[in-house]
C-alpha positions as CSV (number, residue, x, y, z in Angstrom):
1,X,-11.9,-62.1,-31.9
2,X,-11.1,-58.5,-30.7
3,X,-14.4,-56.5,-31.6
4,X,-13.5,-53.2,-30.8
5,X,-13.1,-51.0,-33.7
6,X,-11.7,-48.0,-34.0
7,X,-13.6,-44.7,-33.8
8,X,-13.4,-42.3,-37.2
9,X,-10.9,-39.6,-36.0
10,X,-12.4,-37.0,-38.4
11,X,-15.8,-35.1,-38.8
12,X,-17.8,-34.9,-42.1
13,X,-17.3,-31.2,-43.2
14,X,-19.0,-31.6,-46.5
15,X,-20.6,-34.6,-48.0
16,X,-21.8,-35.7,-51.7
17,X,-25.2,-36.8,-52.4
18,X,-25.8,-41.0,-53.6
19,X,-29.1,-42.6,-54.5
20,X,-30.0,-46.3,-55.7
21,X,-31.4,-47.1,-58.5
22,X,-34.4,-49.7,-59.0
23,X,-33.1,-53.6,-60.0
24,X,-34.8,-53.2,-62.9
25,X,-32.8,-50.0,-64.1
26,X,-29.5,-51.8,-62.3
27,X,-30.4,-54.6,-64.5
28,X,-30.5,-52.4,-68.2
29,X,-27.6,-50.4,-67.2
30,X,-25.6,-53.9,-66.3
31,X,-26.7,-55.1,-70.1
32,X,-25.5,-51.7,-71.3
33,X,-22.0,-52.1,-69.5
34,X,-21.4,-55.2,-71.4
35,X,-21.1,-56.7,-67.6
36,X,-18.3,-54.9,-66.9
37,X,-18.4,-52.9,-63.9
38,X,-15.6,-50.3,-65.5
39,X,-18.2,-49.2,-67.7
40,X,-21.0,-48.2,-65.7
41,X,-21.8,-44.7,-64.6
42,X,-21.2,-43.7,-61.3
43,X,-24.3,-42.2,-61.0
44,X,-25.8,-45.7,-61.2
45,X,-23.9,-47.1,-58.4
46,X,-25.1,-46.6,-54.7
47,X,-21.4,-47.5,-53.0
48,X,-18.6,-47.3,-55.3
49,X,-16.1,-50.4,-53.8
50,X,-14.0,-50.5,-57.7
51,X,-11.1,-48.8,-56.2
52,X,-9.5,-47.4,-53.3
53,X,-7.4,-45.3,-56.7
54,X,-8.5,-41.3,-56.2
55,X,-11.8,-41.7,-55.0
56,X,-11.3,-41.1,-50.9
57,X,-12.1,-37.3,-49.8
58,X,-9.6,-34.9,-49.1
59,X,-8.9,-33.4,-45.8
60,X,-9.5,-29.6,-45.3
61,X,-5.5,-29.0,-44.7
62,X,-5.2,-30.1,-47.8
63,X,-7.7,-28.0,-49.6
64,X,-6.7,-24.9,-48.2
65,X,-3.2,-26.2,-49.5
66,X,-4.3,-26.2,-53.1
67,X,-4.6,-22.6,-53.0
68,X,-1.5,-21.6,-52.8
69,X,-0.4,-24.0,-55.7
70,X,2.3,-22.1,-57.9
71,X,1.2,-23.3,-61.6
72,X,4.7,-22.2,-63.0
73,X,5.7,-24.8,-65.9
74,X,9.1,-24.8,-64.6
75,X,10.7,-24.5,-61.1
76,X,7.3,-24.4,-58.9
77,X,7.5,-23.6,-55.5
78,X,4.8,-26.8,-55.2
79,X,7.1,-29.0,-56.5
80,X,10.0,-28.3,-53.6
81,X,7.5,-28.7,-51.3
82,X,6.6,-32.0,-52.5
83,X,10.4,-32.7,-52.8
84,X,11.4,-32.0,-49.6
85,X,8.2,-34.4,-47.9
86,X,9.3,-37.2,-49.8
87,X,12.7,-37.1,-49.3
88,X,11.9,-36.8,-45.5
89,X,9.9,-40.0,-45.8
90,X,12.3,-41.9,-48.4
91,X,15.8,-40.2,-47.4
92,X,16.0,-40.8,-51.4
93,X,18.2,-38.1,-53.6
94,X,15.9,-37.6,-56.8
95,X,12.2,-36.8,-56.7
96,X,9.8,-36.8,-59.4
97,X,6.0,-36.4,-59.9
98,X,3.8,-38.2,-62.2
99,X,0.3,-37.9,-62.7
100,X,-0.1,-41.8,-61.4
101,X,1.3,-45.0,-60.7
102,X,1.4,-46.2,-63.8
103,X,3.0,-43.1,-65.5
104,X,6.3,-44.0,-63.0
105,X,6.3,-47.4,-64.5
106,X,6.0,-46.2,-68.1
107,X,9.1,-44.1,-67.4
108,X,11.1,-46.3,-65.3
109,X,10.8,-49.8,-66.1
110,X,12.1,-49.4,-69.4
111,X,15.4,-48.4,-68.3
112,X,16.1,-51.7,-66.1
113,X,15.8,-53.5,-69.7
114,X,19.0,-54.3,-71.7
115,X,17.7,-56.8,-73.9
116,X,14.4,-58.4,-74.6
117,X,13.6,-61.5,-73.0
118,X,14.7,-60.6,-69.4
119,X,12.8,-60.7,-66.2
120,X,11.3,-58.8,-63.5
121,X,10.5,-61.1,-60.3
122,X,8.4,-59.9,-57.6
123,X,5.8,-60.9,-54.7
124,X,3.0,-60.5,-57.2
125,X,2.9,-57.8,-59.7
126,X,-0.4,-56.2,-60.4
127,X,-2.1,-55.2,-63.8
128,X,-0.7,-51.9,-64.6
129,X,2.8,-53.3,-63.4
130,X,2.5,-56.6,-65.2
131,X,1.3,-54.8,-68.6
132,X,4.1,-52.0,-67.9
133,X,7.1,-54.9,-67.9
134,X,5.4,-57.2,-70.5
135,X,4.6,-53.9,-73.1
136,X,8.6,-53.3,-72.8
137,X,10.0,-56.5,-73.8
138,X,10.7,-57.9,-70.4
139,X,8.4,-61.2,-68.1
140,X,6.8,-60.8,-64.8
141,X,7.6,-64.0,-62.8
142,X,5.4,-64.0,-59.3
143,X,7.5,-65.8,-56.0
144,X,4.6,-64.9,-53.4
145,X,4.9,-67.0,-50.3
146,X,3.2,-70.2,-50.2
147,X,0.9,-68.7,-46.9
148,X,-1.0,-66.1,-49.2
149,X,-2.6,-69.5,-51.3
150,X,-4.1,-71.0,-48.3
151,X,-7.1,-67.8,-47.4
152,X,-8.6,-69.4,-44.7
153,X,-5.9,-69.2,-42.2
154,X,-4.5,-66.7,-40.2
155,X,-0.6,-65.8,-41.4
156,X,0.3,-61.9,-40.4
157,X,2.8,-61.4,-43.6
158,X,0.5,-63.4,-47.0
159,X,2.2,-60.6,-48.8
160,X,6.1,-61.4,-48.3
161,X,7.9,-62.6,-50.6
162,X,9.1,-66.4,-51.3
163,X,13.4,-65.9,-50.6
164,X,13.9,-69.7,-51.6
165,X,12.1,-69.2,-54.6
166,X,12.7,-65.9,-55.5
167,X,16.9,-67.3,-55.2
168,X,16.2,-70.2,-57.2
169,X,14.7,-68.3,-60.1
170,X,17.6,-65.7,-59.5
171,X,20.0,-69.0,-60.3
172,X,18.2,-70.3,-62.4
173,X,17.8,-67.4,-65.1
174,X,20.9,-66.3,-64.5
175,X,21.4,-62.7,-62.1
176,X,22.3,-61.4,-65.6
177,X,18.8,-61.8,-66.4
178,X,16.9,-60.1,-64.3
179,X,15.9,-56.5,-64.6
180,X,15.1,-56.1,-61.2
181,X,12.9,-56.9,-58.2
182,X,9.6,-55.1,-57.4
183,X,8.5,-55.3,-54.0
184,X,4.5,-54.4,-53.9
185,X,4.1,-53.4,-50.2
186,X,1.4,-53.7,-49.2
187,X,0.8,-56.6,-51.7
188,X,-2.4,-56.1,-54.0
189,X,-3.0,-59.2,-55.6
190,X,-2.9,-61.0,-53.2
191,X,-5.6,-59.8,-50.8
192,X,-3.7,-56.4,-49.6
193,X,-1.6,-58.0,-47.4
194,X,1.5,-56.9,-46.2
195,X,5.0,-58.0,-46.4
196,X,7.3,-57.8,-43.3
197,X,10.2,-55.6,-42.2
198,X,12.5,-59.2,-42.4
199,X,10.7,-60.1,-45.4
200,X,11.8,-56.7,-47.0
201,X,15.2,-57.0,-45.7
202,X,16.2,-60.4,-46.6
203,X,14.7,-59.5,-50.4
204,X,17.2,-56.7,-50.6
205,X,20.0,-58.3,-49.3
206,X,19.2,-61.1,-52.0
207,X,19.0,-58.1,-54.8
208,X,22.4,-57.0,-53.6
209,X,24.2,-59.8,-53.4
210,X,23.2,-60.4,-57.4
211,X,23.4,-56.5,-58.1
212,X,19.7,-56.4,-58.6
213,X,18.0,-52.8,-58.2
214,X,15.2,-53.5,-55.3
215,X,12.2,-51.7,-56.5
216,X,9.2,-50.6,-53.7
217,X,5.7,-50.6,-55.4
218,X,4.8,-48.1,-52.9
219,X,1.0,-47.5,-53.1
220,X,0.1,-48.6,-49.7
221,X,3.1,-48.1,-48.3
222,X,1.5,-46.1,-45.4
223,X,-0.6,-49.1,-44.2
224,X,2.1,-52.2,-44.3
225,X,4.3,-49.6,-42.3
226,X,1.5,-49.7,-39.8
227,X,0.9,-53.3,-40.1
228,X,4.7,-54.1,-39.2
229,X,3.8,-52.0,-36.3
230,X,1.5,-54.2,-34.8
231,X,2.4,-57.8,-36.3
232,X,5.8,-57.9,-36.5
233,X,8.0,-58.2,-33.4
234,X,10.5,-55.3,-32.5
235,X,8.6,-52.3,-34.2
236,X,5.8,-51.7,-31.8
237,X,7.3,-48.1,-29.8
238,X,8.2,-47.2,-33.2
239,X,6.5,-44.3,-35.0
240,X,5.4,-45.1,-38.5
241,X,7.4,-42.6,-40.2
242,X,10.4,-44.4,-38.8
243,X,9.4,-47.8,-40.2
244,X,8.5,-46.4,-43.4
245,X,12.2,-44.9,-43.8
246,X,13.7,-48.1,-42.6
247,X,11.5,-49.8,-45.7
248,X,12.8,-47.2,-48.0
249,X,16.7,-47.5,-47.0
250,X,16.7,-51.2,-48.1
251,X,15.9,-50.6,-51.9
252,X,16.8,-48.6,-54.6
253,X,13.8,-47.0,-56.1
254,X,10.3,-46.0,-54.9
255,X,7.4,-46.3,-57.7
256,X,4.4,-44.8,-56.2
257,X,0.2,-44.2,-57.1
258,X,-0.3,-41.3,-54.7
259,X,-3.8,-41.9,-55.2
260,X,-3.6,-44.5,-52.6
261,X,-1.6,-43.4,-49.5
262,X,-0.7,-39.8,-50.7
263,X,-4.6,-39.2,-50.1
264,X,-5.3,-37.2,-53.5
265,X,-7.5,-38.0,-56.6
266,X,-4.5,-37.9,-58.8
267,X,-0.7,-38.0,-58.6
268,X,2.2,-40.5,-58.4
269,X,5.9,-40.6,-57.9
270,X,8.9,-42.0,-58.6
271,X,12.1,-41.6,-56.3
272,X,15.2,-42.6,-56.5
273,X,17.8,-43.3,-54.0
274,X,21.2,-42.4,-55.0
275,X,21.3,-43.6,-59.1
276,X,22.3,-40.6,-60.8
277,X,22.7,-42.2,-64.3
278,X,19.7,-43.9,-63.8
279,X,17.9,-40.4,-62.2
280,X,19.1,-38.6,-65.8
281,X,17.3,-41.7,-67.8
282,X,13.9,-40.7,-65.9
283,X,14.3,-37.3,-66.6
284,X,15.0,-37.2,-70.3
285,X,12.2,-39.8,-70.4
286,X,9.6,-38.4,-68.7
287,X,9.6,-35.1,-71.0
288,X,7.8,-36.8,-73.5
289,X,6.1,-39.3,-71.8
290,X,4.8,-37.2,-68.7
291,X,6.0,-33.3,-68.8
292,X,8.9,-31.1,-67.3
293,X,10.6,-33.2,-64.6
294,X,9.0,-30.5,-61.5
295,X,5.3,-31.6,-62.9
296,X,5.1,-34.3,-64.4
297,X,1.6,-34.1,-65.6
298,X,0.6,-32.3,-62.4
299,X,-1.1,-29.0,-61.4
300,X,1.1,-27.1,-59.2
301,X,-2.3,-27.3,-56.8
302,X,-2.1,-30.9,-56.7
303,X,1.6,-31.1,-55.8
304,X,0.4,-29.0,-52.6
305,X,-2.3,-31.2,-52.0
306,X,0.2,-34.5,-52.3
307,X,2.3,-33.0,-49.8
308,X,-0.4,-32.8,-47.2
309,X,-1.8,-35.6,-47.9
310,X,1.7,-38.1,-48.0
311,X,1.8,-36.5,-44.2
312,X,-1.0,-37.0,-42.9
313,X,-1.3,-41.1,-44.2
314,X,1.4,-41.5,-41.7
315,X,-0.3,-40.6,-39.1
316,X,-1.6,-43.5,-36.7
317,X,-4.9,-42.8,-36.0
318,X,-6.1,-42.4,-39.6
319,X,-4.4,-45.4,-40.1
320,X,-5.9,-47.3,-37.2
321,X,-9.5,-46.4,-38.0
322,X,-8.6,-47.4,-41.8
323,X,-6.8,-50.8,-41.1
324,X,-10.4,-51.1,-38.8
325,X,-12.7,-49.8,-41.6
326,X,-11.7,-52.8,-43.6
327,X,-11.5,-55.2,-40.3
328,X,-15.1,-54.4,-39.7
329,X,-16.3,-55.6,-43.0
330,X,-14.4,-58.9,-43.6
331,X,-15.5,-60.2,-39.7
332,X,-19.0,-59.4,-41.1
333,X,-18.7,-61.9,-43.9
334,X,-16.9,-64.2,-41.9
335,X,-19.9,-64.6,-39.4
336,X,-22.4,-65.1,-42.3
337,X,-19.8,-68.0,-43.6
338,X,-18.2,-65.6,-46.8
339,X,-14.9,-67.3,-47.5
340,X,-12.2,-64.1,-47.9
341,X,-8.8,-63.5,-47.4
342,X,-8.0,-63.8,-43.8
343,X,-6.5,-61.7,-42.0
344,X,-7.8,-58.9,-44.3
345,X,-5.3,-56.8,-45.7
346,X,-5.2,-52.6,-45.7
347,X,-7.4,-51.1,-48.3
348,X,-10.1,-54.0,-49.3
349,X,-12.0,-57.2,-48.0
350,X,-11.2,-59.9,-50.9
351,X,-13.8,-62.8,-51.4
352,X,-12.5,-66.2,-52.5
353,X,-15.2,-66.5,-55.3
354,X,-13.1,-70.1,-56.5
355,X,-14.0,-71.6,-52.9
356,X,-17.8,-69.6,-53.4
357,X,-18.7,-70.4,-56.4
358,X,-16.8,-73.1,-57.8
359,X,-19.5,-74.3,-60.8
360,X,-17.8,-71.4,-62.6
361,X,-14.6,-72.4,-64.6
362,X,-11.5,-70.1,-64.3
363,X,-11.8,-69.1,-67.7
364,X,-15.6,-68.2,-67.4
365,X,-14.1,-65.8,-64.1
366,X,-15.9,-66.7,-61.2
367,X,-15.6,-63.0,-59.2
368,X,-16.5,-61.0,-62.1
369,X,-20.1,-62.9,-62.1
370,X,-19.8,-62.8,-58.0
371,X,-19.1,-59.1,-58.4
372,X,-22.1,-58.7,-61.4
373,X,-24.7,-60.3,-59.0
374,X,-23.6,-58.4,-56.0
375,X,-24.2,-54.9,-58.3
376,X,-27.5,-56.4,-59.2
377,X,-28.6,-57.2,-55.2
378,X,-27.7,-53.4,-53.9
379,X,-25.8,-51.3,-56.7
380,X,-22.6,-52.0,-55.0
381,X,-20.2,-52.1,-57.3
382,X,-17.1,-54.6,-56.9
383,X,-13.8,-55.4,-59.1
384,X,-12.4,-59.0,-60.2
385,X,-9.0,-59.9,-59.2
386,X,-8.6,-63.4,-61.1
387,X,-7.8,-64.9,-63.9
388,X,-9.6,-62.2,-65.9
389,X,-7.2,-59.6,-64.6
390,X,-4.0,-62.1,-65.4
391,X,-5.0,-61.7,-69.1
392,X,-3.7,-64.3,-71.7
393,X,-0.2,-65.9,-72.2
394,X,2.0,-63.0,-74.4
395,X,3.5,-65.9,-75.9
396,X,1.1,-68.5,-76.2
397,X,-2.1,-66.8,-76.3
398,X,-3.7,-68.8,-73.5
399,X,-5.7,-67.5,-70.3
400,X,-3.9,-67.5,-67.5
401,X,-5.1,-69.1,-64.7
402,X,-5.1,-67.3,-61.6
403,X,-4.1,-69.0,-58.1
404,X,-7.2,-67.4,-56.6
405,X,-10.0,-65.8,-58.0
406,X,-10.7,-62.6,-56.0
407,X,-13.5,-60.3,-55.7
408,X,-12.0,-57.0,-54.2
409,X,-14.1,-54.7,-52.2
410,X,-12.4,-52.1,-51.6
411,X,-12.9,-49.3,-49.4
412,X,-12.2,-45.5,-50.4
413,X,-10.7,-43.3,-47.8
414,X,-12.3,-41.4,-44.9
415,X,-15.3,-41.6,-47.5
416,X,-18.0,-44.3,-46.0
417,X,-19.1,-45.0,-43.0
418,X,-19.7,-48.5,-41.4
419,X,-23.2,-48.5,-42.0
420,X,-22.4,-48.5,-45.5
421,X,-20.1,-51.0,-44.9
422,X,-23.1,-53.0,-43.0
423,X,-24.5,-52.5,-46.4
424,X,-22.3,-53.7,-48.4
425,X,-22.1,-56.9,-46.3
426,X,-26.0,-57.9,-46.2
427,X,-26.0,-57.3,-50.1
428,X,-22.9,-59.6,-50.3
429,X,-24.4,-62.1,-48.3
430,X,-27.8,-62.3,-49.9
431,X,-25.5,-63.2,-53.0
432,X,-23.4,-66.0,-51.1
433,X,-26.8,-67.6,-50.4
434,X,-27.8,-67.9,-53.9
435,X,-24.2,-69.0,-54.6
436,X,-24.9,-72.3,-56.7
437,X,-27.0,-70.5,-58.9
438,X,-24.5,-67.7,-60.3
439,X,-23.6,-68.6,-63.9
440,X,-20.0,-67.6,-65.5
441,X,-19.8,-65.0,-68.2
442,X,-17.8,-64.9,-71.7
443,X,-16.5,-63.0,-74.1
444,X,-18.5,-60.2,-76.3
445,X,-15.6,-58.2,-77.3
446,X,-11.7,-59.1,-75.6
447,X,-9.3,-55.9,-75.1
448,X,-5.9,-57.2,-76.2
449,X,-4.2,-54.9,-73.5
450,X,-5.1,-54.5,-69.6
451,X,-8.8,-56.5,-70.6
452,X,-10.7,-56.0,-67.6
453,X,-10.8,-52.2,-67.9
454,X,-12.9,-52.3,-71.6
455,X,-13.6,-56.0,-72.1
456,X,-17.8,-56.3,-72.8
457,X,-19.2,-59.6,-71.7
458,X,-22.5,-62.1,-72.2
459,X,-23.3,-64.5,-69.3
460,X,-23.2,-68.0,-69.5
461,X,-26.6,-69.2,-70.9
């Protein structure tokens, strides 16, 4: 195993003050959050692991960029700035900001949607993106590859796509039938791991051959572009920009968090390639739903800072020492015996809490106990990636039951450093060594909507 780790290329300018709480205080304020880690306070959490989502640190480039945002409602000067990066990283037509991830969905999944009971397919939609399709009418169906089930061994590409599968439910729904394919690169639920350059390829050529739009869930698009750099055969003297624009010119549409590989604490995008009926949809729809098309719910300030920041996540020594940040903690558990995802992915280690802890029934969610015990050790806090994430059957009411239940820690940007992330592993495996003792946890009060964000919970006596 290659043990060399990339160094940090950045220097701490300004830094933010954390403290840790006694267990007994972690304890109360655990009861307090119902035993969900959403609702505790950040000020009673020593390393924040919920969400690499707007919580990594800003570079000063981009600081001194949000000072010359132009905050006019209309026609900004920060918003054709921001045009004109992304279209240099997409080659797409149409730009529009939104103030995140899921704002793009709200707008544009909607308008793939002729009648209700069709389909989106993709390699694994995540929560927002599942909620988004299912809210409008439409079914999420899930064709990851087979690799991404088995987390013990080593496949470069757990996040690509299943094309026999993915063709087969094409066939057998009917092409008619399907609103469109989402490609999440690099692939969330999964364990953050990315999908190939062929992969990618092939999946569009399968859209276009059934007149499918190809959609790229584009979060972490930064990272799989530098993980097709070094895994995948053929890209290795290529710069990342250039394999980012060589993802982009396969599909149709880019939905994008920013708060992930833009490098800001809020903003999203949608872009679209050459669609102008389907350009003038988004636009009269995100009046209402987001603002005027050249803000989209943004500060002309943060536009500036997007623009930076979009930049510099391409670059391959940020993205080295990131892709390492994460390395660095999964070989960590590894050594101590932790069962994760392996290889890790780009933005989080994810702990196989069905193969750690499997006393705890799917339905009493196995990684949000893992992730309860793991606050309670070192005020770490975690997030479940399970079956209490899949939320229940819209049509028969039942909890879904995840492939893998999957405690995500995951790591903000250019914010910790790897003694924190030596931390966050001794904490983690004081838990695995109690592992037969963790109890489940049920029900308090259930969110009908997106439950793990304000679900409360009880333990399992």
């Amino acid at each position: 195993m290659n043990k060399k780790y990339a160094v940090p290329p950045f220097k701490i300018k300004m830094v933010e003050p954390i403290h840790q709480i006694s267990r007994k205080e972690r304890e109360q304020r655990l009861s307090d959050a119902g035993y969900n880690q959403f609702a505790l306070r950040s000020e009673d959490v020593f390393i924040d692991l919920l969400t690499d989502s707007g919580t990594g640190a800003m570079s000063h480039f981009q600081w001194a960029a949000m000072m010359i945002g132009d905050e006019a409602y209309a026609g900004s000067r920060s918003f054709f700035r921001l045009e004109s990066v992304v279209k240099s990283i997409t080659g797409y037509n149409y730009v529009m900001p939104v103030h995140q991830g899921r704002g793009a969905e709200k707008v544009v999944i909607p308008q793939f949607i002729k009648r209700p009971g069709m389909i989106f397919i993709s390699n694994m939609h995540f929560d927002t993106t599942r909620a988004h399709v299912e809210l409008a009418g439409a079914k999420a169906v899930d064709v990851a590859c087979k690799e991404c089930l088995d987390t013990t061994t080593y496949y470069p590409f757990k996040g690509n796509f299943d094309l026999e599968r993915l063709e087969h439910t094409i066939k057998t729904v009917g092409s008619e039938n399907v609103a469109g394919i989402i490609l999440t690169v690099t692939n969330n639920a999964v364990g953050g791991q990315p999908v190939s350059m062929d992969n990618i390829r092939r999946t569009c050529e399968i859209a276009k051959k059934y007149h499918i739009p190809a959609i790229i869930d584009g979060a972490r698009y930064a990272e799989n572009s530098y993980f097709i750099k070094i895994r995948e055969e053929g890209y290795e003297k290529k710069t990342i920009h250039e394999i980012a624009r060589e993802m982009f010119d396969y599909a149709d549409v880019l939905l994008m968090s920013s708060k992930k590989d833009g490098l800001v604490n809020i903003g999203g995008l949608i872009a679209i390639k050459n669609d102008t009926d389907l350009f003038r949809k988004c636009q009269t729809y995100i009046v209402p739903m987001e603002g005027f098309p050249t803000y989209g719910g943004l500060a002309g300030r943060d536009m500036d800072a997007l623009a930076v920041g979009l930049e510099e996540a391409l670059e391959e020594d940020y993205l080295e020492h990131r892709i390492d940040e994460v390395r660095y903690l999964g070989d960590k558990l590894r050594e101590a015996g932790v069962p994760i995802q392996y290889p890790t992915g780009g933005h989080a280690v994810f702990v196989d809490c069905g193969k750690m802890c499997p006393q705890i029934p799917f339905d009493q969610f196995p990684a949000a106990a893992v992730a309860n015990e793991l606050y309670l050790e070192g005020g770490v806090r975690s997030v479940e990636i399970g079956s209490l994430l899949m939320g229940r059957d819209p049509e028969t009411g039942l909890n879904r039951q995840s492939d893998m239940e999957l405690l995500r820690l995951t790591i903000p940007r250019r914010t910790y450093t790897f003694q924190h992330l030596d931390f966050v592993a001794e904490s983690l495996i004081h838990v695995y060594l109690r592992r037969n003792q963790i109890k489940g946890l049920k029900f308090s009060y259930e969110s009908p909507v997106l439950r793990h964000f304000t679900s409360r919970f009880t333990p399992m006596p």
